[in-house]
PDB file of N, CA, C and O in Angstrom:
ATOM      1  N   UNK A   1       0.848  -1.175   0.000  1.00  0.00           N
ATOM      2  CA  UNK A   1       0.000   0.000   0.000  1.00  0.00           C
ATOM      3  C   UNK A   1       0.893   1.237   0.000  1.00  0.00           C
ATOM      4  O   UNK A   1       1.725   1.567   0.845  1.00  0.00           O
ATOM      5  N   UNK A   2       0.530   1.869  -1.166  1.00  0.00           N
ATOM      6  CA  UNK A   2       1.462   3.317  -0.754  1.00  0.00           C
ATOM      7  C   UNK A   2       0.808   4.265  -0.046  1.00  0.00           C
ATOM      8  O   UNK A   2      -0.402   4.471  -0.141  1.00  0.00           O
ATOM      9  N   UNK A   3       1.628   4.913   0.732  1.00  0.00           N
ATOM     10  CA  UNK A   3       1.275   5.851   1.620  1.00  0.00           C
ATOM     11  C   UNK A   3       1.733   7.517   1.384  1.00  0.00           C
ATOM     12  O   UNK A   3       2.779   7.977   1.843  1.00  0.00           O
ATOM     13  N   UNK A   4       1.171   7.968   0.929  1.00  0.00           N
ATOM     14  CA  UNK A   4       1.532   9.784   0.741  1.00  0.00           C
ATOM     15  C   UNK A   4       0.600  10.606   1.145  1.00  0.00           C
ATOM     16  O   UNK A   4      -0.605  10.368   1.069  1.00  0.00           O
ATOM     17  N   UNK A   5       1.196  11.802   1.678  1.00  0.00           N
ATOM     18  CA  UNK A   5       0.560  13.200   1.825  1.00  0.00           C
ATOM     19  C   UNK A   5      -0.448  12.778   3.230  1.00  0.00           C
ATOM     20  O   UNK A   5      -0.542  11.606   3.594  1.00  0.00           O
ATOM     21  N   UNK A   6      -0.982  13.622   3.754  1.00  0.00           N
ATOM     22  CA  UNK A   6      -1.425  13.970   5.160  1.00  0.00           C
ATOM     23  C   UNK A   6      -2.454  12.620   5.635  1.00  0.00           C
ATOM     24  O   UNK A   6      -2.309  11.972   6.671  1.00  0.00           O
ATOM     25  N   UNK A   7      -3.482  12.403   4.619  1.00  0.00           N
ATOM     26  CA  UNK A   7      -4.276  11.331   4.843  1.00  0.00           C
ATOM     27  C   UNK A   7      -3.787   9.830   4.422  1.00  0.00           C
ATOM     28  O   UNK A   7      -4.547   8.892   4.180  1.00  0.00           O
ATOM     29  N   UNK A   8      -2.856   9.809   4.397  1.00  0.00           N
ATOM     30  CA  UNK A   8      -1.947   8.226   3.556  1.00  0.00           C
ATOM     31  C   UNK A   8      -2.115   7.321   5.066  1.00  0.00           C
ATOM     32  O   UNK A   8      -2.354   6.137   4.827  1.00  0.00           O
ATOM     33  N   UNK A   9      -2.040   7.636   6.520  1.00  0.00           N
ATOM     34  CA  UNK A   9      -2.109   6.909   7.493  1.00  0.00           C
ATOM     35  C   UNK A   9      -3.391   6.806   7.827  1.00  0.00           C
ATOM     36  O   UNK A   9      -3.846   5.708   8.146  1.00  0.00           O
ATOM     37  N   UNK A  10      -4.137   7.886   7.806  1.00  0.00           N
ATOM     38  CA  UNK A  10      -5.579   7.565   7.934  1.00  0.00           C
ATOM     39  C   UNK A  10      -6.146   6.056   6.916  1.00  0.00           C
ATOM     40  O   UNK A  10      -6.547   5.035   7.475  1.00  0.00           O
ATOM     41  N   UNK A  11      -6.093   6.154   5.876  1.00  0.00           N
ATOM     42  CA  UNK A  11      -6.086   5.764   4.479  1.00  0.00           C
ATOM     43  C   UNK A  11      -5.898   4.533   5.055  1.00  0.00           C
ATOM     44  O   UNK A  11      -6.878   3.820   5.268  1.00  0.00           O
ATOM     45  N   UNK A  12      -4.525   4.089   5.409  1.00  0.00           N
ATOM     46  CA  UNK A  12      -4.077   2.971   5.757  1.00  0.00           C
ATOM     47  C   UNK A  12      -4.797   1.908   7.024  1.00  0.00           C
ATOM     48  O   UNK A  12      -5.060   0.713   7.156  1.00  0.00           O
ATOM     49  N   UNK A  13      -4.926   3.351   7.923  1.00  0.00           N
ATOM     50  CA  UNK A  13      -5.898   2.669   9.357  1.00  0.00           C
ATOM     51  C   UNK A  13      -7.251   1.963   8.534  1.00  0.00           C
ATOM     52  O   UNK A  13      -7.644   0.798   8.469  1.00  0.00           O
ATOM     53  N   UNK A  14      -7.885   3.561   7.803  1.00  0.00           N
ATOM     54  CA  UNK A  14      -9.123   2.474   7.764  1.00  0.00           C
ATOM     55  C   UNK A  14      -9.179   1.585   6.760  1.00  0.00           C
ATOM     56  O   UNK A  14     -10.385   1.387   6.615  1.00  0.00           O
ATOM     57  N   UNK A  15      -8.595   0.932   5.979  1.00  0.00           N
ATOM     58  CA  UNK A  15      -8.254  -0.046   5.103  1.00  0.00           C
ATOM     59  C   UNK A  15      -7.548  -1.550   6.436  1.00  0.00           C
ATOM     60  O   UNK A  15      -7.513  -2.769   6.268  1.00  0.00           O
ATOM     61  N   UNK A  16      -7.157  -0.799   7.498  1.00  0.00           N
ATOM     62  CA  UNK A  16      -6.578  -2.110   8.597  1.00  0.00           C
ATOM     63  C   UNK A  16      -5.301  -2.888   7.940  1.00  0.00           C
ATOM     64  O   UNK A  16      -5.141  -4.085   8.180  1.00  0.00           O
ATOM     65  N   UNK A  17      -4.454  -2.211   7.154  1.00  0.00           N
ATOM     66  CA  UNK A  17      -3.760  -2.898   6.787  1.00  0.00           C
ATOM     67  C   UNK A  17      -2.138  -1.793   6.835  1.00  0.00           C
ATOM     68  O   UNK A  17      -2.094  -0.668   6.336  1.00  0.00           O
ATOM     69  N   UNK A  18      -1.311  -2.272   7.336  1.00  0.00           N
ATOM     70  CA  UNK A  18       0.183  -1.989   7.598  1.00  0.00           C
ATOM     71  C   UNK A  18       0.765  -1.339   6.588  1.00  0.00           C
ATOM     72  O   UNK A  18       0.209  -1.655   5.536  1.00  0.00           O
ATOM     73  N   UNK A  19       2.046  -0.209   6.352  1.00  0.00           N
ATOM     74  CA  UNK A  19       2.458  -0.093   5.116  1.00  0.00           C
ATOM     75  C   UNK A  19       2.899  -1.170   4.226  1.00  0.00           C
ATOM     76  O   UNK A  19       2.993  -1.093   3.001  1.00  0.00           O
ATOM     77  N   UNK A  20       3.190  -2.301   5.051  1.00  0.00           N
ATOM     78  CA  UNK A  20       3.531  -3.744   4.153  1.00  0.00           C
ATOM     79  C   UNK A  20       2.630  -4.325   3.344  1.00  0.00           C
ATOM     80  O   UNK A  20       2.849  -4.744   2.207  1.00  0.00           O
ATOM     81  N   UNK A  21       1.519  -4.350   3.992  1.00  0.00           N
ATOM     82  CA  UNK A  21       0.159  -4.959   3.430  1.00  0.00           C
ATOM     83  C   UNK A  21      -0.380  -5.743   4.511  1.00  0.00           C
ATOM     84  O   UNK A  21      -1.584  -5.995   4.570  1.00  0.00           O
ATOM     85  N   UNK A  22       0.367  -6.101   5.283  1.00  0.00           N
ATOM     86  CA  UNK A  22      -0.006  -7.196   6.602  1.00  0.00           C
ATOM     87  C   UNK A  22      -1.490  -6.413   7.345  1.00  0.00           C
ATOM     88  O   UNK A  22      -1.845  -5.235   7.382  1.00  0.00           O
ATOM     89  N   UNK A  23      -1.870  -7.190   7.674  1.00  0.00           N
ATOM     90  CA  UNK A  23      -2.958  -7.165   8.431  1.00  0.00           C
ATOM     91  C   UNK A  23      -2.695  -6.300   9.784  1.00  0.00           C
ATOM     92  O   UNK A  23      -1.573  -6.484  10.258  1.00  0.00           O
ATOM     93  N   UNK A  24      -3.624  -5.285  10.570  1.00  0.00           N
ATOM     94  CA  UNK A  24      -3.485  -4.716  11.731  1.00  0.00           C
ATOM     95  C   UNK A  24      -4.263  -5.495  12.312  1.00  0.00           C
ATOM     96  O   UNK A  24      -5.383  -5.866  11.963  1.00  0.00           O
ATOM     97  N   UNK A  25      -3.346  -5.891  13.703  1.00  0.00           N
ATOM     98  CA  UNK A  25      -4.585  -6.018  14.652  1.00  0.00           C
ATOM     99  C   UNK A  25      -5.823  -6.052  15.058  1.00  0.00           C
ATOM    100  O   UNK A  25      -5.918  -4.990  15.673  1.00  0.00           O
ATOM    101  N   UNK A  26      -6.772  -6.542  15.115  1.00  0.00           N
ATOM    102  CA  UNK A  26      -8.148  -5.913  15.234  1.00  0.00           C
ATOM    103  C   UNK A  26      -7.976  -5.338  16.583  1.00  0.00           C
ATOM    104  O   UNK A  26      -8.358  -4.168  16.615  1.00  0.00           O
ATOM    105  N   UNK A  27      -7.503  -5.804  17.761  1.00  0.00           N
ATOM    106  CA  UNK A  27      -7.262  -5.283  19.110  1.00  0.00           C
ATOM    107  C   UNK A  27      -6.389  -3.652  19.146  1.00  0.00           C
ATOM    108  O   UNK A  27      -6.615  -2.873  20.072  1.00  0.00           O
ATOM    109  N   UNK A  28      -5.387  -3.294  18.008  1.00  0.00           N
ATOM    110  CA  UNK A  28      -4.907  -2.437  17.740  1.00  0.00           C
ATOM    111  C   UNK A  28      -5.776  -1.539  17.283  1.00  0.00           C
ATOM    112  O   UNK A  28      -5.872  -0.449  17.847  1.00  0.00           O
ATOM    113  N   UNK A  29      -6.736  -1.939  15.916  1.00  0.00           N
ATOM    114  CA  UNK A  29      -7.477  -1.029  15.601  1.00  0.00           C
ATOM    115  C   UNK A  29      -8.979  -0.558  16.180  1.00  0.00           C
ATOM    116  O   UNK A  29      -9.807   0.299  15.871  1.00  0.00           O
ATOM    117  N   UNK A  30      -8.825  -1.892  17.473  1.00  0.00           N
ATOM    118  CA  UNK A  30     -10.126  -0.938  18.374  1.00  0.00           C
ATOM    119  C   UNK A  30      -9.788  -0.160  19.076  1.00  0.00           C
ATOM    120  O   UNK A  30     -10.360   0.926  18.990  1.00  0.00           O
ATOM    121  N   UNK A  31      -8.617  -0.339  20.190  1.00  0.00           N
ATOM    122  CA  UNK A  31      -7.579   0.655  20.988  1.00  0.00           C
ATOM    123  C   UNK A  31      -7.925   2.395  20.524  1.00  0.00           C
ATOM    124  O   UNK A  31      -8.476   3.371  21.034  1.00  0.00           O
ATOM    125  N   UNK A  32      -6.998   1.936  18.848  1.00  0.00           N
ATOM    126  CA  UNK A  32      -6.950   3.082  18.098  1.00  0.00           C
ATOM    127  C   UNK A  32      -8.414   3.819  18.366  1.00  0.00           C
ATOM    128  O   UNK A  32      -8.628   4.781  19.103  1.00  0.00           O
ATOM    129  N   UNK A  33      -9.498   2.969  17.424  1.00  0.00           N
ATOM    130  CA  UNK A  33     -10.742   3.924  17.275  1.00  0.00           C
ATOM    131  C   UNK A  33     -11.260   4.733  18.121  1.00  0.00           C
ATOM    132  O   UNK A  33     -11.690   5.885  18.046  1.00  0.00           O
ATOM    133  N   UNK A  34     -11.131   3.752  19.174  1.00  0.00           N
ATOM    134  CA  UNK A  34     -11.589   4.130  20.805  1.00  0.00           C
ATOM    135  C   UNK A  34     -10.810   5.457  21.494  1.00  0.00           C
ATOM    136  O   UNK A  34     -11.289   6.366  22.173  1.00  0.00           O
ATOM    137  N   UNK A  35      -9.606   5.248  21.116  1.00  0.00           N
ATOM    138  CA  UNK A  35      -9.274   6.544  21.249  1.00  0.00           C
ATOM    139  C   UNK A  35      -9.474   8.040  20.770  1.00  0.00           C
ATOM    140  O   UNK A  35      -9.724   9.061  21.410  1.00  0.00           O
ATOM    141  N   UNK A  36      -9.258   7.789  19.276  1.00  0.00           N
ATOM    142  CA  UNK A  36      -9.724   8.657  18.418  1.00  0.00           C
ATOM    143  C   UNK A  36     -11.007   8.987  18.692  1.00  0.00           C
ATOM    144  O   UNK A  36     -11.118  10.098  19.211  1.00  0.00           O
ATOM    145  N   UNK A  37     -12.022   8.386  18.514  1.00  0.00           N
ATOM    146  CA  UNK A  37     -13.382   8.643  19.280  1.00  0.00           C
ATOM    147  C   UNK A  37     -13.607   9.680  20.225  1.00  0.00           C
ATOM    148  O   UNK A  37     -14.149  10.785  20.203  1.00  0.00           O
ATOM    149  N   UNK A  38     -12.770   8.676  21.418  1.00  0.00           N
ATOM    150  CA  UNK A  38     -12.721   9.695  22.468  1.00  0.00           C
ATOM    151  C   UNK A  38     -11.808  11.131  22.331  1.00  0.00           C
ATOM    152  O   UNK A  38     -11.594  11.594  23.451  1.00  0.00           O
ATOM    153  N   UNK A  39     -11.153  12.039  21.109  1.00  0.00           N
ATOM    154  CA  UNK A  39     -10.835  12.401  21.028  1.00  0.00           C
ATOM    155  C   UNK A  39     -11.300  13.471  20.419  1.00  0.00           C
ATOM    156  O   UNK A  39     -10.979  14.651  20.561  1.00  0.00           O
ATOM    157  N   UNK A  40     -12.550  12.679  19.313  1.00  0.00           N
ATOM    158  CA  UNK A  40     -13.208  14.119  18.287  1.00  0.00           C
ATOM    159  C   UNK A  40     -14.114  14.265  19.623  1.00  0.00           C
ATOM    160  O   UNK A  40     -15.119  14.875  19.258  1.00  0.00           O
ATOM    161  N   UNK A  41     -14.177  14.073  20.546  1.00  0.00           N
ATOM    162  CA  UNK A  41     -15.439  14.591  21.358  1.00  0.00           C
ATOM    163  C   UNK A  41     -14.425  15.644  22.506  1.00  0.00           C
ATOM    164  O   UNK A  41     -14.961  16.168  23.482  1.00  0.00           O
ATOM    165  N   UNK A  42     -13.383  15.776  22.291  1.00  0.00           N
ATOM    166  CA  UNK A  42     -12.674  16.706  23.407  1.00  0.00           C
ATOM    167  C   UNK A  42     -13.163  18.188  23.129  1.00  0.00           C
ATOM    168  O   UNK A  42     -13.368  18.765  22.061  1.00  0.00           O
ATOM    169  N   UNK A  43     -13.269  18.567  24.293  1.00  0.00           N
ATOM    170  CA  UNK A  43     -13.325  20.476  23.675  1.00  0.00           C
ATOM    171  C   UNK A  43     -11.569  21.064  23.142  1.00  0.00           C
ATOM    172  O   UNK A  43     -10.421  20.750  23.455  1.00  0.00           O
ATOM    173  N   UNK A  44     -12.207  22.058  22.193  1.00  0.00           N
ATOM    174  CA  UNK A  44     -10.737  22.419  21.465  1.00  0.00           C
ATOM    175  C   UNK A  44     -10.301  23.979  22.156  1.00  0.00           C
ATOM    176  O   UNK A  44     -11.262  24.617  22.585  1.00  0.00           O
ATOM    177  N   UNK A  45      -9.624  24.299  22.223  1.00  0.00           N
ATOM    178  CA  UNK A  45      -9.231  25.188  22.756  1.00  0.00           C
ATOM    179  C   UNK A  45      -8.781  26.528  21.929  1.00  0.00           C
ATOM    180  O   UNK A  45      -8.641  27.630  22.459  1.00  0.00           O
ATOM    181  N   UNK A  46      -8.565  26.229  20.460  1.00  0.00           N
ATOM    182  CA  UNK A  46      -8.488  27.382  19.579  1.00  0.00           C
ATOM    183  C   UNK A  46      -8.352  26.587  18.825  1.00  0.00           C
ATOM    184  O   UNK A  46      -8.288  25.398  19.137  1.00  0.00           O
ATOM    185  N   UNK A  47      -8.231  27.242  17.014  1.00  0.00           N
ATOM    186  CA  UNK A  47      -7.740  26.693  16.178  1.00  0.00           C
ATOM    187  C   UNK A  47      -6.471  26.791  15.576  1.00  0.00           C
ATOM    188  O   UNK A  47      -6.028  26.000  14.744  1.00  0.00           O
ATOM    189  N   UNK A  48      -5.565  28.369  16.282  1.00  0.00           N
ATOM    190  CA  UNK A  48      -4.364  28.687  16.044  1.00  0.00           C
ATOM    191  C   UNK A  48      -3.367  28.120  16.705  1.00  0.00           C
ATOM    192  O   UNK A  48      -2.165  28.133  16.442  1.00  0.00           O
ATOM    193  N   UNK A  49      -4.044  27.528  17.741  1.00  0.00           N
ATOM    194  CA  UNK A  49      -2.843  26.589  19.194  1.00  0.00           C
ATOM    195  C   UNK A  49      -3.063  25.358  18.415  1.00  0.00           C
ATOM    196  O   UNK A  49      -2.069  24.819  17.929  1.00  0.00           O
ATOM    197  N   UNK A  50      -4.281  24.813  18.218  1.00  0.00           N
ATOM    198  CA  UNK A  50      -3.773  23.588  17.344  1.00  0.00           C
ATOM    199  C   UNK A  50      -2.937  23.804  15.703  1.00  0.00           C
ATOM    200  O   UNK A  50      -1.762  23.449  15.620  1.00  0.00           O
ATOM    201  N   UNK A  51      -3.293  24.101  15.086  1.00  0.00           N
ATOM    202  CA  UNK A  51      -2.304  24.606  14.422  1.00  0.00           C
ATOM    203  C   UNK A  51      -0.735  24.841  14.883  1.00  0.00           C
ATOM    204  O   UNK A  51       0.120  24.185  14.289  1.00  0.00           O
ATOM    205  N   UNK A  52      -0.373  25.661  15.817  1.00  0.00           N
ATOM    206  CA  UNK A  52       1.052  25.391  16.167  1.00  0.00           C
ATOM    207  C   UNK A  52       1.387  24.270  16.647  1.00  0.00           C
ATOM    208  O   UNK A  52       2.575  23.971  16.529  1.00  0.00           O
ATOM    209  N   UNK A  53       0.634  23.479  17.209  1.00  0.00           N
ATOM    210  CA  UNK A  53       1.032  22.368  17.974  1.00  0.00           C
ATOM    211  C   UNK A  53       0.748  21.465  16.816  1.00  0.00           C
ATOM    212  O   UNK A  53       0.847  20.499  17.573  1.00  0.00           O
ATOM    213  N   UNK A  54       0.503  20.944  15.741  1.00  0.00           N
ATOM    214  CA  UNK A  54       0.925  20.349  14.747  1.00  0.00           C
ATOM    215  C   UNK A  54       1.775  20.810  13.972  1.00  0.00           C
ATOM    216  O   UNK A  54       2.106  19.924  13.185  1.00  0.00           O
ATOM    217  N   UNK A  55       2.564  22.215  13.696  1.00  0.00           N
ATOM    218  CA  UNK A  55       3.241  22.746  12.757  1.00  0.00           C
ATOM    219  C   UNK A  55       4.626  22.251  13.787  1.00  0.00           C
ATOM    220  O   UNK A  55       5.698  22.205  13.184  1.00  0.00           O
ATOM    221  N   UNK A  56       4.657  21.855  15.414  1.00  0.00           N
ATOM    222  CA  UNK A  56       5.970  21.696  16.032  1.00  0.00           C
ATOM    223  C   UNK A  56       5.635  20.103  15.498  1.00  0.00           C
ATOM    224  O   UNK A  56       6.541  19.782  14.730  1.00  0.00           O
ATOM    225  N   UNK A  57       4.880  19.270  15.613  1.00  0.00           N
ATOM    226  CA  UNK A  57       5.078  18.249  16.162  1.00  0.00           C
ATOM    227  C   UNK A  57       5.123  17.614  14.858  1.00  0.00           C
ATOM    228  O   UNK A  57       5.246  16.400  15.019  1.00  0.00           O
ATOM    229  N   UNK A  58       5.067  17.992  13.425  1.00  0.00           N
ATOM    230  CA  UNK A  58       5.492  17.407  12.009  1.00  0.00           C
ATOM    231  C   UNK A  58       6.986  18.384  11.999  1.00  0.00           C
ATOM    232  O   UNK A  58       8.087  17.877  11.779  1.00  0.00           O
ATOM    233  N   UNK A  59       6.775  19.864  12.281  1.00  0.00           N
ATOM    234  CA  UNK A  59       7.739  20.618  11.696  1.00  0.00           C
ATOM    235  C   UNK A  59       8.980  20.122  12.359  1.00  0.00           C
ATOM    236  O   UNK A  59      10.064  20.275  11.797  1.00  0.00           O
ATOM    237  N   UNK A  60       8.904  19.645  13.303  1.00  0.00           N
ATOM    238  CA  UNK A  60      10.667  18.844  14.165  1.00  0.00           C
ATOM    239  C   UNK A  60      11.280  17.897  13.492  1.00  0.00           C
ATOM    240  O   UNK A  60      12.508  17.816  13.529  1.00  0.00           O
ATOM    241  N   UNK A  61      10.348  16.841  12.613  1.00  0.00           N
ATOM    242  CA  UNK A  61      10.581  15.861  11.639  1.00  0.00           C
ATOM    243  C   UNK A  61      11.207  17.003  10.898  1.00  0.00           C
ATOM    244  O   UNK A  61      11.947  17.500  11.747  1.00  0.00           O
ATOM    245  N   UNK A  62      11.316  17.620   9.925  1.00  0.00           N
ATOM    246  CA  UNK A  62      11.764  18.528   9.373  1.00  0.00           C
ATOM    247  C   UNK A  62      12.848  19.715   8.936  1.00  0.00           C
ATOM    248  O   UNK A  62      13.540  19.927   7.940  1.00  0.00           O
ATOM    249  N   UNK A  63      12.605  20.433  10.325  1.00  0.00           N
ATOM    250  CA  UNK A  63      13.629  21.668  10.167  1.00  0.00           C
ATOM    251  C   UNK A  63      14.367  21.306  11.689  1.00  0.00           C
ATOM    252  O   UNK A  63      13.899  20.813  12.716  1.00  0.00           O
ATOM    253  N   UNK A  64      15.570  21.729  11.373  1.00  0.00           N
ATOM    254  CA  UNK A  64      16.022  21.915  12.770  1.00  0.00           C
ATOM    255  C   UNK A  64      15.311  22.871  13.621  1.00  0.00           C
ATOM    256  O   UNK A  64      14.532  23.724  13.195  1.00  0.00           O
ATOM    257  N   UNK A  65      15.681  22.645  15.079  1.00  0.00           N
ATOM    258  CA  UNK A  65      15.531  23.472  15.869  1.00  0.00           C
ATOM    259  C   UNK A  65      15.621  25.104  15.928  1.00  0.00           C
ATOM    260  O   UNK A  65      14.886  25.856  16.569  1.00  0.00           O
ATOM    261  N   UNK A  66      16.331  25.324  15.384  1.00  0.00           N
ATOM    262  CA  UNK A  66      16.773  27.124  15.133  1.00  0.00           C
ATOM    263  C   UNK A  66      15.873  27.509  13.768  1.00  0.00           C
ATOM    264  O   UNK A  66      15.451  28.647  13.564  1.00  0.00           O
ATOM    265  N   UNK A  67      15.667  26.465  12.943  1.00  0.00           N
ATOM    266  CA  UNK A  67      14.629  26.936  11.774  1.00  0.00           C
ATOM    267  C   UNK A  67      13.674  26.942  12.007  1.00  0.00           C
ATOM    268  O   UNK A  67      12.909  27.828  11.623  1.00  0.00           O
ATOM    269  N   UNK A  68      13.190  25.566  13.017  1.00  0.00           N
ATOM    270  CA  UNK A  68      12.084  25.574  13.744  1.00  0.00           C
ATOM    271  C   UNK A  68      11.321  26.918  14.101  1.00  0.00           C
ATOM    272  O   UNK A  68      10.434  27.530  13.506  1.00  0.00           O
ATOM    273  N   UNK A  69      12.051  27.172  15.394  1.00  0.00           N
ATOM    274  CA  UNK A  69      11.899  28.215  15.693  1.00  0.00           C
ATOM    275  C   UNK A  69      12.124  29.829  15.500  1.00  0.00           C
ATOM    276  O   UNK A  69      11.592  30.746  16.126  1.00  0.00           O
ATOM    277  N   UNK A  70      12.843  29.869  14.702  1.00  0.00           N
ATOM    278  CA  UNK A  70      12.752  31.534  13.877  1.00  0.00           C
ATOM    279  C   UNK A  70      11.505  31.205  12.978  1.00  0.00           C
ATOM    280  O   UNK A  70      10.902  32.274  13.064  1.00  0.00           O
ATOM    281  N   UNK A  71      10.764  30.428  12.196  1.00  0.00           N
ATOM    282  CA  UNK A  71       9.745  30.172  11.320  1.00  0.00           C
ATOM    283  C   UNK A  71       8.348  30.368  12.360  1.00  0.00           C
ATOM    284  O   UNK A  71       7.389  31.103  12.119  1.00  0.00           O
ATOM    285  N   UNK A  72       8.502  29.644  13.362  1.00  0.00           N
ATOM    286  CA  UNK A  72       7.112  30.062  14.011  1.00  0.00           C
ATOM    287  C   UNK A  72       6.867  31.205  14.378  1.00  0.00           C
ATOM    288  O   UNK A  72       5.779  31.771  14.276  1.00  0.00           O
ATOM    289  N   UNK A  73       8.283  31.826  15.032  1.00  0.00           N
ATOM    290  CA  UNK A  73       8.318  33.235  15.536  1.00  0.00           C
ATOM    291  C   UNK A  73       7.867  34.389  14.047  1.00  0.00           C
ATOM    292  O   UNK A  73       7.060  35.318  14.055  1.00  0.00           O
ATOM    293  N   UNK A  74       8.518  34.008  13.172  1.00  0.00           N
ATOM    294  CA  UNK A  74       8.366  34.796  11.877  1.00  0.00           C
ATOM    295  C   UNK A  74       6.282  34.934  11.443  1.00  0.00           C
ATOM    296  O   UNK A  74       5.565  35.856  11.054  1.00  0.00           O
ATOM    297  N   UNK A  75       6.091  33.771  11.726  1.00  0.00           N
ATOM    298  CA  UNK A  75       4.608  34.036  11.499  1.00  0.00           C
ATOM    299  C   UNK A  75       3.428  34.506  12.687  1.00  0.00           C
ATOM    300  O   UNK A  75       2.262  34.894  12.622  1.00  0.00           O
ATOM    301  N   UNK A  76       3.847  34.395  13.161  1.00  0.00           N
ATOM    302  CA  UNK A  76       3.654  35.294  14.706  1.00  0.00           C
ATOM    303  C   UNK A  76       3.223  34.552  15.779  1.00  0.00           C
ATOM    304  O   UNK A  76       2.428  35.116  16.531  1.00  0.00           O
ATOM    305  N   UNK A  77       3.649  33.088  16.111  1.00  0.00           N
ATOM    306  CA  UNK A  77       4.016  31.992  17.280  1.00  0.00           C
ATOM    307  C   UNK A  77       4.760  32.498  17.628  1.00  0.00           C
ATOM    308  O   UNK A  77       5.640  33.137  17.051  1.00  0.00           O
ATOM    309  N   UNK A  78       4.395  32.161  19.531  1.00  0.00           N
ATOM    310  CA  UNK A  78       5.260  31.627  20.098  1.00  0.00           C
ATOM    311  C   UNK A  78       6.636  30.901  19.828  1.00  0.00           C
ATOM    312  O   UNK A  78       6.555  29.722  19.485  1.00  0.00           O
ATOM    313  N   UNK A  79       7.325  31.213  19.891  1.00  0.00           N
ATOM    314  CA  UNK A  79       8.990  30.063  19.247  1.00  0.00           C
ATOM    315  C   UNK A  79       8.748  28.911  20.301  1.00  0.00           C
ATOM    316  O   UNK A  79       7.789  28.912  21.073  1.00  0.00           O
ATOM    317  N   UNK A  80       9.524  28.123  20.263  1.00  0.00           N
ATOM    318  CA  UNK A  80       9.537  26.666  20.792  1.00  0.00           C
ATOM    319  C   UNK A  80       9.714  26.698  22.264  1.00  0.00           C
ATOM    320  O   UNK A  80      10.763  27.135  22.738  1.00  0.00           O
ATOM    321  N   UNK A  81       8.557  26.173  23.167  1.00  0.00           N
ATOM    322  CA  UNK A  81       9.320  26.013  24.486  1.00  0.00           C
ATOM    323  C   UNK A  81      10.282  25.215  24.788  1.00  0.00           C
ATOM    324  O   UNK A  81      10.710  24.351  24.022  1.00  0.00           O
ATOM    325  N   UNK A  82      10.708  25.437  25.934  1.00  0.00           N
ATOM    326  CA  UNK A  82      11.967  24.583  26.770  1.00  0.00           C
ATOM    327  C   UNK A  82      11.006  23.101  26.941  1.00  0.00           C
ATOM    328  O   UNK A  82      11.775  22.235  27.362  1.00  0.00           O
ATOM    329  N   UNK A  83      10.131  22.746  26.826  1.00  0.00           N
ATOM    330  CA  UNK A  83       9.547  21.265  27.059  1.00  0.00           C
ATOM    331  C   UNK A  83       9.449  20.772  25.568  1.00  0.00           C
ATOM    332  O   UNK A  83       9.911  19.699  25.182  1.00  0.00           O
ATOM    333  N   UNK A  84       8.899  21.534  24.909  1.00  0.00           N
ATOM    334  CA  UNK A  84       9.084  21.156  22.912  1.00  0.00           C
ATOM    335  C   UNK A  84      10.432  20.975  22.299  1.00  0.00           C
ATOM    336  O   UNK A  84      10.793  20.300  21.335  1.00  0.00           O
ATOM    337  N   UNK A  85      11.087  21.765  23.121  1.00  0.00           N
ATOM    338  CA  UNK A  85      12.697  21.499  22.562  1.00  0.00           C
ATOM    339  C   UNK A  85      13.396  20.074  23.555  1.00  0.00           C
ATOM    340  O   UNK A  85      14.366  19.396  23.214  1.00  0.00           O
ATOM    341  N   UNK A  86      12.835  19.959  24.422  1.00  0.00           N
ATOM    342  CA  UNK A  86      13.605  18.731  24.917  1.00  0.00           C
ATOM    343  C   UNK A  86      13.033  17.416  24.703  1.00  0.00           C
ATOM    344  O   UNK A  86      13.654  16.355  24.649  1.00  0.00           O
ATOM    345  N   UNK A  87      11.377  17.657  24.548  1.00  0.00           N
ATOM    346  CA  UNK A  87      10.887  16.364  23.612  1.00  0.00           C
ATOM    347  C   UNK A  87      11.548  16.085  22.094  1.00  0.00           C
ATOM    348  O   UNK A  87      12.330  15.188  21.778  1.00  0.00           O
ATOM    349  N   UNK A  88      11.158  16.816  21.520  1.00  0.00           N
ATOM    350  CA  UNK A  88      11.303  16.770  19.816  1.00  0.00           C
ATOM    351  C   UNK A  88      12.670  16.934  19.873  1.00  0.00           C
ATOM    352  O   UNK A  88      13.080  15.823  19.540  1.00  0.00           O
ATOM    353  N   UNK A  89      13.447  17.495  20.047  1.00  0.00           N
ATOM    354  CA  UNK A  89      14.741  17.610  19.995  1.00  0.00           C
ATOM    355  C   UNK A  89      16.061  17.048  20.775  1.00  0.00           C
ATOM    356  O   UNK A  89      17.226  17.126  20.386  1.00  0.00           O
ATOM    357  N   UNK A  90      15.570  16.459  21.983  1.00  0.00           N
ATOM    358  CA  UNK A  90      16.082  15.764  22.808  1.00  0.00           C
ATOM    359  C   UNK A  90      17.231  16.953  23.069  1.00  0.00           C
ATOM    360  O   UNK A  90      18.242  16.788  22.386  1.00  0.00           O
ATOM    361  N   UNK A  91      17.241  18.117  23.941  1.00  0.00           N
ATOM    362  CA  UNK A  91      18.036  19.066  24.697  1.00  0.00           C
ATOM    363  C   UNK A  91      18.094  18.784  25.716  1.00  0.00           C
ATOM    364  O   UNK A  91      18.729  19.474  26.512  1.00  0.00           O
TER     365      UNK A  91
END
């Protein structure tokens, strides 16, 4: 199964099948649902905090740390905390 662009894991979950082709879990993919579930029902807190908090938590895969953070600051985030930089970046 190929996997690209933002929905390629979604894609994959609900198809239940691995990037290999192997079969998922059914115990994995109830875990999963169940979570997720319980997740579109959370209250959200803005849409610009989520937004940064996915732009750190793909953008670390990505840019270093110092690009990281001059880029968020440049668009008018917060730059990276001292807990984002020692997760994602291991500081």
């Amino acid at each position: 199964m190929a996997i690209a662009g933002p929905g390629g894991v979604d894609d994959a979950i609900a198809a239940g099948l691995d990037l290999d082709g192997t079969p998922i879990p059914a115990e994995m993919l109830s875990l999963y649902r169940e979570v997720m579930d319980l997740e579109s029902q959370r209250a959200r807190s803005g849409v610009k905090k989520s937004m940064r908090n996915r732009i750190v938590k793909t953008g670390s895969k990505h840019f270093d740390q110092q690009t990281l953070d001059a880029r968020l600051k440049a668009a008018g985030w917060e730059g990276l905390k001292d807990k984002e930089i020692a997760f994602f970046y291991g500081a």
